[in-house]
KEKE-3310 file (N, C-alpha, C; in steps of 0.2 Angstrom, whole numbers, plus 5000, padded with zeros to 4 digits):
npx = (5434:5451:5468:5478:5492:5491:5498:5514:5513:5519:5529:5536:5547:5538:5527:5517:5512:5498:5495:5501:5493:5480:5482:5485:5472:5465:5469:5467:5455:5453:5459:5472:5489:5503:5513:5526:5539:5548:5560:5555:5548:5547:5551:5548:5537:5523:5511:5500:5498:5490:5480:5473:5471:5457:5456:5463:5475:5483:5488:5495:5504:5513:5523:5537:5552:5562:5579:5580:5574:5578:5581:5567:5564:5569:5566:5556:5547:5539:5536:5528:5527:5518:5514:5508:5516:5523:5538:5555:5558:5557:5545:5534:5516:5504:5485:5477:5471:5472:5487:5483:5478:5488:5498:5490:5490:5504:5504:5498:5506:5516:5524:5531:5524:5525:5517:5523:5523:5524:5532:5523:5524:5534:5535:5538:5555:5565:5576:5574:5559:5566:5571:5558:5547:5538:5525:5512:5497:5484:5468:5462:5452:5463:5461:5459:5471:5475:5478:5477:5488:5482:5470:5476:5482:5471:5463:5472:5470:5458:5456:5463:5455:5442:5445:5450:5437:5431:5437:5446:5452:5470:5481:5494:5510:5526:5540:5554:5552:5553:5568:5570:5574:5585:5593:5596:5599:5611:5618:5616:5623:5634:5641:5638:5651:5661:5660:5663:5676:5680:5679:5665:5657:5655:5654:5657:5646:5634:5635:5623:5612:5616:5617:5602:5597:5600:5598:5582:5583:5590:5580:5568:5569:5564:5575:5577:5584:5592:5597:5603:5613:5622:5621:5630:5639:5644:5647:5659:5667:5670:5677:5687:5694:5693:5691:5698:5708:5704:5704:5716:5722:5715:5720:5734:5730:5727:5739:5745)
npy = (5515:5513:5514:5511:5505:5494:5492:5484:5469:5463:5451:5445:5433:5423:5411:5401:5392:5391:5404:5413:5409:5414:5425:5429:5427:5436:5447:5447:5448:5461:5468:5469:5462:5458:5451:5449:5436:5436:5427:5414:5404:5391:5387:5390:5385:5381:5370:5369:5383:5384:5378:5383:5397:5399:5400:5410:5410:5416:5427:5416:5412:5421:5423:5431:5427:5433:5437:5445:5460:5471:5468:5467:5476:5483:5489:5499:5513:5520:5512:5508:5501:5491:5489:5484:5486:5498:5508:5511:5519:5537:5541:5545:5539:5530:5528:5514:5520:5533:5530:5521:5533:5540:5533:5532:5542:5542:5532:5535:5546:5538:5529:5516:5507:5500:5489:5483:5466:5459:5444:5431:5428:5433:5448:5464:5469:5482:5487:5483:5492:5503:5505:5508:5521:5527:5521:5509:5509:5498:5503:5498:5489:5492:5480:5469:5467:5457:5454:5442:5437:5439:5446:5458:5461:5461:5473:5481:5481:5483:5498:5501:5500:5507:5519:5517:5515:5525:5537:5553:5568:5563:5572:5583:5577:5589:5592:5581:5561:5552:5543:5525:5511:5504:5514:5521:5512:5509:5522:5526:5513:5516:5530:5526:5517:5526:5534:5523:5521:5535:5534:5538:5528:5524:5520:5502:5495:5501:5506:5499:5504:5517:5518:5515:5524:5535:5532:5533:5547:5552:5545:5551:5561:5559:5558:5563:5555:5562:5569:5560:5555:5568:5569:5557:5564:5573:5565:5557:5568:5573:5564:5561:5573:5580:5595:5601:5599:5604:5617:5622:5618:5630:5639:5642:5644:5655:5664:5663)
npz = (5411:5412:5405:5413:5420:5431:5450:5456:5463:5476:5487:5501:5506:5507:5515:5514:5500:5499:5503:5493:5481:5486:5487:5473:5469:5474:5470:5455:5456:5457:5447:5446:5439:5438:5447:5461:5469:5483:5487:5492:5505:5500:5490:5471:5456:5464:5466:5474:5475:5463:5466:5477:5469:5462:5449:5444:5433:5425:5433:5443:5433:5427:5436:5443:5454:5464:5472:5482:5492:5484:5472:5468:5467:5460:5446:5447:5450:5461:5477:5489:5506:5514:5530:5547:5559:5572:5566:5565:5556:5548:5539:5526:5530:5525:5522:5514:5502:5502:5498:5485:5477:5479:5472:5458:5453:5450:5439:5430:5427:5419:5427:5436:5447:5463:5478:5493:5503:5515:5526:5530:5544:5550:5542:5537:5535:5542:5535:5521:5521:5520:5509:5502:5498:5506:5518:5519:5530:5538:5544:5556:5569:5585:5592:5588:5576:5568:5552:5536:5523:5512:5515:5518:5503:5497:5503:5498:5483:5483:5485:5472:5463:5465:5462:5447:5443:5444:5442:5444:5434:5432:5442:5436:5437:5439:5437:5435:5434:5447:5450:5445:5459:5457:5452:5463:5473:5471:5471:5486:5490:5484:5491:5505:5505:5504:5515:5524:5520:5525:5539:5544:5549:5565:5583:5575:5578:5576:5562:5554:5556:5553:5540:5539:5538:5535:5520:5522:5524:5513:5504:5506:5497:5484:5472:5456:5438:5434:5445:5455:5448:5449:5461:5464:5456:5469:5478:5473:5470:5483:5489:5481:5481:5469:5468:5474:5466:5455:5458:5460:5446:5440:5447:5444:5429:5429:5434:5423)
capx = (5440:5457:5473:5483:5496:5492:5503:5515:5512:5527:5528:5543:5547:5529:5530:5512:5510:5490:5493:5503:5488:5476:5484:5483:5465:5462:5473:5463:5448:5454:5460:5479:5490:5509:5517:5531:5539:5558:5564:5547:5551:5546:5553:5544:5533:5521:5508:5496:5496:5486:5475:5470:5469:5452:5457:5466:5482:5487:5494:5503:5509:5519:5527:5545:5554:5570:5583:5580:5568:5582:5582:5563:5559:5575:5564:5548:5549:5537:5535:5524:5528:5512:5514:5505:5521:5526:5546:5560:5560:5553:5544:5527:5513:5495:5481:5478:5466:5476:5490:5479:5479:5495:5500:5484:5491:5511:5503:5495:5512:5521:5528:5528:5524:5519:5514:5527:5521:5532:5529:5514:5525:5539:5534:5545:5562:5566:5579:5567:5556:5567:5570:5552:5545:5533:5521:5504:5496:5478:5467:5460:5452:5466:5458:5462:5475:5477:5476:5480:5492:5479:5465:5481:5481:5464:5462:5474:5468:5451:5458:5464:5450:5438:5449:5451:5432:5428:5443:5446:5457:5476:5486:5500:5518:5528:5547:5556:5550:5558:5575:5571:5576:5590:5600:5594:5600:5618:5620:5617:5630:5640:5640:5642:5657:5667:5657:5665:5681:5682:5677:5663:5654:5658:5657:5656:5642:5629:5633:5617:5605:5615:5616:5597:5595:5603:5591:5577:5582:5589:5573:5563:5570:5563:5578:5576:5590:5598:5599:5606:5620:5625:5624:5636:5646:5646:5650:5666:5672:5673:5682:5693:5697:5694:5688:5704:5713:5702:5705:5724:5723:5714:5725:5738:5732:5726:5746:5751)
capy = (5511:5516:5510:5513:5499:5492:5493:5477:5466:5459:5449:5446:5427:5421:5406:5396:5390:5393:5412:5415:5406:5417:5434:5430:5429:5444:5452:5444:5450:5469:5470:5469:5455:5454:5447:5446:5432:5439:5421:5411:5399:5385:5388:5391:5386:5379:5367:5373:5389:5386:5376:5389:5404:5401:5401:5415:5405:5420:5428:5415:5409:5424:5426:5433:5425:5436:5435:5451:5464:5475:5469:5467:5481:5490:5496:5501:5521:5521:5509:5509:5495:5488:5486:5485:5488:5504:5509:5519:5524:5542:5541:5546:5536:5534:5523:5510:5524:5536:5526:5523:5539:5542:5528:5532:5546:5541:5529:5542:5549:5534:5529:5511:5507:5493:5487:5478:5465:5454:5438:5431:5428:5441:5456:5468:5472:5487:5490:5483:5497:5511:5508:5512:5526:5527:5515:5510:5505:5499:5508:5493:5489:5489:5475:5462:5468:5455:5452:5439:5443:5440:5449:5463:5463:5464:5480:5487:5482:5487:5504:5502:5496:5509:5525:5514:5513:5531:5541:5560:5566:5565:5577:5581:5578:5593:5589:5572:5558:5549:5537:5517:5509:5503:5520:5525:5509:5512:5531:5522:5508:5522:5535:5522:5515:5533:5535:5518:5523:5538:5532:5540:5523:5522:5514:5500:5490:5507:5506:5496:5510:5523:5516:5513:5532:5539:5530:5534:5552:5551:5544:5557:5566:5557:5558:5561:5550:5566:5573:5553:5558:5574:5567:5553:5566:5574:5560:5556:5574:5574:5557:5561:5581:5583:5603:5605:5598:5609:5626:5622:5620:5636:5648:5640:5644:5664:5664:5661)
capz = (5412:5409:5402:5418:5423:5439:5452:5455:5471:5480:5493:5503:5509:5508:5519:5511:5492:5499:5504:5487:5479:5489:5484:5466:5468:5474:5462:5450:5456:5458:5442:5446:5437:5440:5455:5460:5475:5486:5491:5494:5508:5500:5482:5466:5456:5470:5463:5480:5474:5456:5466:5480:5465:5460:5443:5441:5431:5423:5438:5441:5426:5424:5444:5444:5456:5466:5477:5487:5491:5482:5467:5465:5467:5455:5441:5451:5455:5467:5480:5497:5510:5519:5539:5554:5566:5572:5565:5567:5549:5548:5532:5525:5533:5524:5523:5508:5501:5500:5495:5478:5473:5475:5465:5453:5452:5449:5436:5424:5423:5417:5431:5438:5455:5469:5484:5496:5506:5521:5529:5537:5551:5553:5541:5532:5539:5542:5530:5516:5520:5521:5503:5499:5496:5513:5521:5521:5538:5536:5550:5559:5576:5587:5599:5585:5572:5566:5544:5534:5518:5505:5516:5518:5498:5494:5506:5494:5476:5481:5485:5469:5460:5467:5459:5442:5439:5445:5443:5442:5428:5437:5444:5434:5440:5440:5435:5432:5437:5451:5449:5448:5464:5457:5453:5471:5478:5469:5474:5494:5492:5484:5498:5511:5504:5506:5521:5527:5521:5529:5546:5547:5554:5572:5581:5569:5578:5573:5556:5551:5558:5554:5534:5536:5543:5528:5516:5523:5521:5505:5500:5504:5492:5478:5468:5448:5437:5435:5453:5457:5443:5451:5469:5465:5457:5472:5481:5471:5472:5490:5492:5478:5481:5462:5468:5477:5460:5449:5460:5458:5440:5439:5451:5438:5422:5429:5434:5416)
cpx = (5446:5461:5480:5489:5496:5498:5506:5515:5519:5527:5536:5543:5541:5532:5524:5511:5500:5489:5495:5496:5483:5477:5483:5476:5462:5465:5469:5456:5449:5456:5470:5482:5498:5509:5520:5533:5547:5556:5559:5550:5553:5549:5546:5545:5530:5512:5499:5493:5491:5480:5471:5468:5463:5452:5460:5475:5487:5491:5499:5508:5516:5523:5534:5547:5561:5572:5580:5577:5573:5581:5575:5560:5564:5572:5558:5551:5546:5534:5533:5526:5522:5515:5509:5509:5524:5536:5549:5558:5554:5551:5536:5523:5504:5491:5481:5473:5470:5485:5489:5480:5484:5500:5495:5490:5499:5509:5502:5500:5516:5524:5526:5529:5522:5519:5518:5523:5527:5529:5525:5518:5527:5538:5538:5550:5563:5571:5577:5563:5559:5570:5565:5550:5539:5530:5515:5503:5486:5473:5463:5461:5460:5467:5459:5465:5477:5475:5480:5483:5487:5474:5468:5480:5476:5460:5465:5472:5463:5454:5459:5459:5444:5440:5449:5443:5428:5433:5441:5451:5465:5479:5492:5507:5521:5537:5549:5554:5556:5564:5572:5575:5582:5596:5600:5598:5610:5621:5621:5623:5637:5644:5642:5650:5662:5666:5661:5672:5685:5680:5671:5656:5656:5655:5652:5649:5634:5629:5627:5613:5609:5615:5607:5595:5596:5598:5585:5577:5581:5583:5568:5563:5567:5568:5577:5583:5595:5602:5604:5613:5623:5626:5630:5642:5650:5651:5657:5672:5676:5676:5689:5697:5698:5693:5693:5709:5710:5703:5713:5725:5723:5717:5732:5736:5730:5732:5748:5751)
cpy = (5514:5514:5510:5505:5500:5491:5486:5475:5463:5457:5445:5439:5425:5414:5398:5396:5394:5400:5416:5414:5411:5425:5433:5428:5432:5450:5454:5447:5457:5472:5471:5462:5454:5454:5447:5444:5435:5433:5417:5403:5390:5384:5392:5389:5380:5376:5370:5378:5389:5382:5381:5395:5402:5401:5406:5413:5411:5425:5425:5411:5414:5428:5427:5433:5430:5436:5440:5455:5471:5475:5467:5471:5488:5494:5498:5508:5521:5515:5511:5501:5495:5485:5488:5487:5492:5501:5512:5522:5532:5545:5541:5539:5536:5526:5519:5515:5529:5536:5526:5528:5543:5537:5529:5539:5545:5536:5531:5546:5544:5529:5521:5509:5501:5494:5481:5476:5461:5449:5435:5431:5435:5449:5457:5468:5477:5491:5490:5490:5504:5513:5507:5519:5530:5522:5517:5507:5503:5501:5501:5493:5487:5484:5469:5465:5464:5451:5446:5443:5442:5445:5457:5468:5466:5472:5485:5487:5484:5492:5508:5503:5502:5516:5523:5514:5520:5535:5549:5561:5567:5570:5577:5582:5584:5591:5582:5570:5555:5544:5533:5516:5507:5506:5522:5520:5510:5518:5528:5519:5514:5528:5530:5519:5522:5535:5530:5521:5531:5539:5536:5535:5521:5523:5508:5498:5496:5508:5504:5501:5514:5525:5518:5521:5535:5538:5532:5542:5555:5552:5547:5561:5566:5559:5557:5556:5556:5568:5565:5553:5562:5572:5562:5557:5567:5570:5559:5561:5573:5566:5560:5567:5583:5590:5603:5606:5602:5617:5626:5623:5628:5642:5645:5645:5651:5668:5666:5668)
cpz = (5409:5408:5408:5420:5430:5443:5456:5462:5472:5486:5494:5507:5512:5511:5516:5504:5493:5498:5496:5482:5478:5486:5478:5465:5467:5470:5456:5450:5456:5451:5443:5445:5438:5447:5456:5466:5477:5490:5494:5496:5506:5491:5477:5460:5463:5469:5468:5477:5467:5462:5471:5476:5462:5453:5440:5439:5430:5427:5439:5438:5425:5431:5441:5452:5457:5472:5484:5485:5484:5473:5461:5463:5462:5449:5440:5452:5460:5474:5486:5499:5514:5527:5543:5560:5566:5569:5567:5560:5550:5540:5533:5529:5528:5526:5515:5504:5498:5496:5487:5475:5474:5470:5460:5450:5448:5441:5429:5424:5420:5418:5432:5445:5457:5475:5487:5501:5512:5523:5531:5542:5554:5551:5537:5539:5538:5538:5524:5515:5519:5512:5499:5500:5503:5513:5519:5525:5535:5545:5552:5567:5578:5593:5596:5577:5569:5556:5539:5526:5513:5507:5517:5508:5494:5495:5499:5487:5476:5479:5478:5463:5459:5461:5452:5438:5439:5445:5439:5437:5434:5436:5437:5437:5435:5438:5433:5432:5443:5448:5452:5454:5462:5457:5461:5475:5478:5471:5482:5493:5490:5488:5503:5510:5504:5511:5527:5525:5523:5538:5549:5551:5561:5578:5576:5571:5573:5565:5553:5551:5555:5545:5532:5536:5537:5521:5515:5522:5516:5501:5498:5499:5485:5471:5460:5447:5438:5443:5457:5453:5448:5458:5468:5464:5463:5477:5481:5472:5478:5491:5487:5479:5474:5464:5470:5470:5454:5450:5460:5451:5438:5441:5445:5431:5423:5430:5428:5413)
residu = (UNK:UNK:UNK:UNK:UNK:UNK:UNK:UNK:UNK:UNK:UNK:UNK:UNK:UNK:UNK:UNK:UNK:UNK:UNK:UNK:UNK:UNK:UNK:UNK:UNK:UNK:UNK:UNK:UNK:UNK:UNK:UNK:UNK:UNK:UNK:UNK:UNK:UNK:UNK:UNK:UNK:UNK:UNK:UNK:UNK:UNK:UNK:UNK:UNK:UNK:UNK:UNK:UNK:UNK:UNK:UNK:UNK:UNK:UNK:UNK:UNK:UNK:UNK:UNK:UNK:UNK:UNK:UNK:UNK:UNK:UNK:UNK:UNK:UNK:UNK:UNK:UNK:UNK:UNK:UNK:UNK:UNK:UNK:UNK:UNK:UNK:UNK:UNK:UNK:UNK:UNK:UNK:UNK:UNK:UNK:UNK:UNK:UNK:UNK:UNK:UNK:UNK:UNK:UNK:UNK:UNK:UNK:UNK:UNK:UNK:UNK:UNK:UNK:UNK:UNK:UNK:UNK:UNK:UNK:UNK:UNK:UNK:UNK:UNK:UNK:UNK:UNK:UNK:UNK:UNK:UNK:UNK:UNK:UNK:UNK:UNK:UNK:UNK:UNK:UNK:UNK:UNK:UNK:UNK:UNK:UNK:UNK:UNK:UNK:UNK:UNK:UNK:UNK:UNK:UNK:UNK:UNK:UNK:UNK:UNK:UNK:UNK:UNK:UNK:UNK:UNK:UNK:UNK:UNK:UNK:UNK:UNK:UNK:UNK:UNK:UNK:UNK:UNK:UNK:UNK:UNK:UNK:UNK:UNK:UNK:UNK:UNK:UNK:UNK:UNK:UNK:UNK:UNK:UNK:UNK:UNK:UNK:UNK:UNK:UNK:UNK:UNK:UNK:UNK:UNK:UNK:UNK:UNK:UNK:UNK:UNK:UNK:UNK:UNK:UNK:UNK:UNK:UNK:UNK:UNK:UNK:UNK:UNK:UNK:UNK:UNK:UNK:UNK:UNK:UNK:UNK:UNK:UNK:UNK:UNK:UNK:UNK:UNK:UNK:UNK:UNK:UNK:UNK:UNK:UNK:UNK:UNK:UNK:UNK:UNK:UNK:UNK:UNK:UNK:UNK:UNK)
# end
């Protein structure tokens, strides 16, 4: 057994106290213990929910409640988004398996990761996902596709679960680590906002896609903190012409 921090569950406007309940069960059982709820239909805390978990309190004694999936996920580096429904976004794809061992792996560097979940009804939204890091899909007949969120969650803790009692020694990462979701999401509204003020949104109705599109590329990128510095510089140079007003200075001062 290792010392690894599990990777954090998040669920995205859970609509039952019972399913919330249900997932800290299986958490419980897999060896994963935070949780955290993005705007849970019905409020929180949710008296239902202790009594569906089985006993597993200390899940959710310590739930962290937030507004939006943005900001739960702001100082997690590595996040996977759980779906069933194809996307536009063009992002990694795996299975809850292999998912594991890349978070097993992101883990034993440091790093702190989870697993987003979406609705029982609706799902993730597609702009949620595109600020993860890829998807997992879980491979299931496709004659009855259909999973409940705790029976969604438990696929992935085993997964976890499985590598945690039997694990090789990990990979190691190669450079930085990734930038928190939070400087990543800053660097986006940044670049949009000069993007927007130089008309490169048009027409306006496409902005949303063409925002989520850029994300998604970004993202790939896995940006370190440093590399999220140097791109805003960028950013700000070309809005502001600081390069034109540093090549002037310069043909100035070789003049004198």
């Amino acid at each position: 057994m290792t010392d690894l921090t599990p990777p954090v569950v998040i669920l995205d406007r859970s609509q039952l106290a019972d399913n919330i309940g249900s997932v800290a069960r299986v958490m419980a059982n897999f060896g994963l213990s935070e949780l955290r709820l993005v705007a849970p239909r019905d409020g929180w805390p949710q008296d239902r929910a202790w009594a569906t978990a089985s006993g597993a309190d200390w899940v959710l004694d310590d739930v962290r409640v937030f507004e939006d999936v943005a900001s739960a996920i702001a100082d997690l580096n590595t996040v996977f988004a759980t779906t069933a429904r194809p996307r536009e976004t063009r992002q990694p794809v795996r299975t809850p398996r292999e998912a594991a061992r890349a978070l097993y792996d992101d883990t034993a560097s440091g790093l702190k990761a989870g697993l987003l979940f979406g609705g029982e009804r609706a799902g993730l939204e597609t702009t949620d996902i595109a600020l993860c890091a890829g998807i997992v899909t879980i491979p299931i007949d496709p004659r009855h596709h259909s999973l409940n969120l705790a029976q969604a969650v438990a696929i992935n803790a085993y997964e976890w679960r499985t590598l945690i009692l039997d694990a090789p020694p990990p990979k190691f990462r190669e450079g930085d680590p990734p930038a928190s979701n939070d400087l990543l999401v800053g660097m986006y509204e940044h670049l949009e906002r000069e993007l927007d003020d130089g008309g490169f949104f048009h027409p306006p109705e496409k902005k949303r896609s063409m925002s989520q599109n850029l994300r998604v590329m970004l993202g790939r990128g896995a940006f370190s903190e440093q590399e999220v510095a140097t791109f805003r510089g960028v950013i700000h140079a070309l809005a502001k012409g600081r390069g034109r007003v540093l090549a002037k200075l310069a043909a100035k001062k070789a003049g004198e």
